[in-house]
C-alpha positions as CSV (number, residue, x, y, z in Angstrom):
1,X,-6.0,7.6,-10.1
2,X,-7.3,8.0,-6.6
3,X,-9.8,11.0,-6.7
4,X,-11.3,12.3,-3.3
5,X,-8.2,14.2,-2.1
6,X,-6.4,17.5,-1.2
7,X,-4.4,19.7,-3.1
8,X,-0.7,18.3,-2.7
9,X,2.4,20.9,-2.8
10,X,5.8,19.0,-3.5
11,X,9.2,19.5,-3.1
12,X,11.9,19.9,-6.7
13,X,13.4,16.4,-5.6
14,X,9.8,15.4,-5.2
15,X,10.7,13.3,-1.8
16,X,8.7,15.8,0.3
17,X,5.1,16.3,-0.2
18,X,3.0,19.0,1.9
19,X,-1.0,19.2,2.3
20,X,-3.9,20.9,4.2
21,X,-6.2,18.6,6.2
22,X,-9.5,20.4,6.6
23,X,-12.1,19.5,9.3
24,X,-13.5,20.7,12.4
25,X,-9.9,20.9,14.5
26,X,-9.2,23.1,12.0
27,X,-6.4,23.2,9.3
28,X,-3.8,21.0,9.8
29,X,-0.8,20.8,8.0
30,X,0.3,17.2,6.7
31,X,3.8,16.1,5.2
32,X,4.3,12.4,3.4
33,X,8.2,12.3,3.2
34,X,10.1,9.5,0.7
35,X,13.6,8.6,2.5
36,X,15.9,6.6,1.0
37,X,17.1,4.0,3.5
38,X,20.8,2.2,3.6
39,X,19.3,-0.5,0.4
40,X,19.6,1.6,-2.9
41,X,16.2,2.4,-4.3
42,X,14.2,1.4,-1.3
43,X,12.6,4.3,0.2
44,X,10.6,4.9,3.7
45,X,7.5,6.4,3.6
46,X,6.8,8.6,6.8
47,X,3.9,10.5,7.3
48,X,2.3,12.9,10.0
49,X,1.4,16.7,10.8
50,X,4.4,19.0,10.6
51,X,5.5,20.4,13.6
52,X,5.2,24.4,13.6
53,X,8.0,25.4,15.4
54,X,10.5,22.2,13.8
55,X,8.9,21.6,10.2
56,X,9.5,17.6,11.3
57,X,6.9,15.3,11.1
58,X,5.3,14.3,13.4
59,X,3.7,10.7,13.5
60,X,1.7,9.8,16.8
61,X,0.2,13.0,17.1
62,X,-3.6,12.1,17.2
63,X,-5.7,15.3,14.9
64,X,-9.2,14.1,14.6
65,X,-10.0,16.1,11.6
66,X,-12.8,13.3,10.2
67,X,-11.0,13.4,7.0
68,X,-9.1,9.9,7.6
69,X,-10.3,8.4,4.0
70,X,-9.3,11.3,2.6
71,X,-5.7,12.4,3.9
72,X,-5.3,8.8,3.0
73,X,-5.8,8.4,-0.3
74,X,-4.0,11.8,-0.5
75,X,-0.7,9.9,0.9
76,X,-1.9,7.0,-1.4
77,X,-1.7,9.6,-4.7
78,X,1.6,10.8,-3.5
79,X,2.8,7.3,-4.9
80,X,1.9,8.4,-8.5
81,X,4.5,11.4,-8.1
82,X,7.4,10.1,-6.5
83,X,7.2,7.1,-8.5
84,X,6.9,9.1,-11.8
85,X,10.4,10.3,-10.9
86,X,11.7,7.3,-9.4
87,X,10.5,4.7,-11.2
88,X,12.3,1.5,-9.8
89,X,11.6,2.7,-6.1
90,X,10.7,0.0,-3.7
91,X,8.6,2.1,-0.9
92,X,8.1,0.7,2.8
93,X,5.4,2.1,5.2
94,X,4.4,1.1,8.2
95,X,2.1,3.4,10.9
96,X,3.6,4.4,14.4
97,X,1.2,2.0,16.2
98,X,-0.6,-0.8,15.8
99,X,-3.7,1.5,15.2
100,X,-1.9,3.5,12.7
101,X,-0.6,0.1,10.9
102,X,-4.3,-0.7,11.1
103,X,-5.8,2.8,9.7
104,X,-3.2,1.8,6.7
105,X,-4.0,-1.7,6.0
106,X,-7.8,0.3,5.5
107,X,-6.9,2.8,3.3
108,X,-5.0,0.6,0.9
109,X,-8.0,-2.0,1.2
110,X,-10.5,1.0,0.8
111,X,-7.9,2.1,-2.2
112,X,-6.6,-0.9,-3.6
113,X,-9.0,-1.7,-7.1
114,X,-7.5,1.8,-7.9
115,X,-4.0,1.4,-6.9
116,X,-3.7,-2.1,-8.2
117,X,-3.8,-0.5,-11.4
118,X,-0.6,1.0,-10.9
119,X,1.3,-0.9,-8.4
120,X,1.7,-4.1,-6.6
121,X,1.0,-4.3,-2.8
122,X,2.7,-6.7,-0.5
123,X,1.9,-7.0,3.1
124,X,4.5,-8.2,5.9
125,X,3.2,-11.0,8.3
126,X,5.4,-13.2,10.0
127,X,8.6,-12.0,8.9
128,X,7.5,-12.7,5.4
129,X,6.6,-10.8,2.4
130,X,3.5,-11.6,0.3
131,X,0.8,-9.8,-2.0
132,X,-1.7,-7.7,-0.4
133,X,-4.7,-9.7,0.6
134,X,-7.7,-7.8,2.0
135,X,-8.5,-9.2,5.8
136,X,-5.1,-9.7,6.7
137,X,-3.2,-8.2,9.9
138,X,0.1,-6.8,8.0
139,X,3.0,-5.3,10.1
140,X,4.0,-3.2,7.3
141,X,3.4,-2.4,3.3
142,X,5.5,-2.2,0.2
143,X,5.0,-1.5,-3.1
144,X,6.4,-0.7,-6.1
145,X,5.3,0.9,-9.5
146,X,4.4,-1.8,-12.3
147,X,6.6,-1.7,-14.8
């Protein structure tokens, strides 16, 4: 299990997960949300600050709280509990940009001994799938829980 993280609140349906991002713009309120998409059992993962006045979330705001490695592996440990309840769940993720993309690639390579305990990575490149590999520019992430 990832350790380094926040303090995660969840929803009863455990699809919507909320946290505090602490660091010197203040706190910062962070939601990881697990939508099904038009495939049964495959889920998007968003991700971003919530939006005060909508309680959306909001993915290309830019915080700068220095706590990247940690809100992170906070999203990362977000998998453990959705995929406790939904155990056959295929999850997609992908960041807003290319930057974001990249920041994600880092944190599962920064995360991945741990995670590959758990579940199996794959990285799209080319229009193909294919298992993580550390070094490699992905256009997007799934993974699943091993069974």
């Amino acid at each position: 299990m990832i350790q380094n993280r926040y303090h995660v609140e969840f929803d009863t349906d455990l699809e919507s997960f909320e946290f505090i991002s602490k660091g010197p713009m203040g706190p910062i309120s962070k939601v990881v949300r697990y939508s099904e998409t038009n495939l049964k059992g495959v889920f998007n993962l968003g991700f971003g600050d919530k939006n005060k006045e909508t309680g959306k979330v909001d993915d290309l705001r830019i915080t700068n709280n220095g706590d990247s490695q940690k809100v992170l592996a906070t999203v990362a440990a977000t998998l453990y509990t959705f995929t406790n309840n939904y155990a056959d769940a295929i999850i997609v993720a992908t960041g807003s940009t290319q930057a974001r993309t990249r920041l994600c690639r880092m944190g599962i390579t920064t995360n991945l001994e741990a995670i590959e305990k758990d579940f199996i990575f794959y990285g799209l490149t080319n229009t193909e799938w294919e298992p993580f590999r550390k070094g490699i520019k992905y256009e997007a992430f799934c993974v699943r829980k091993k069974a």
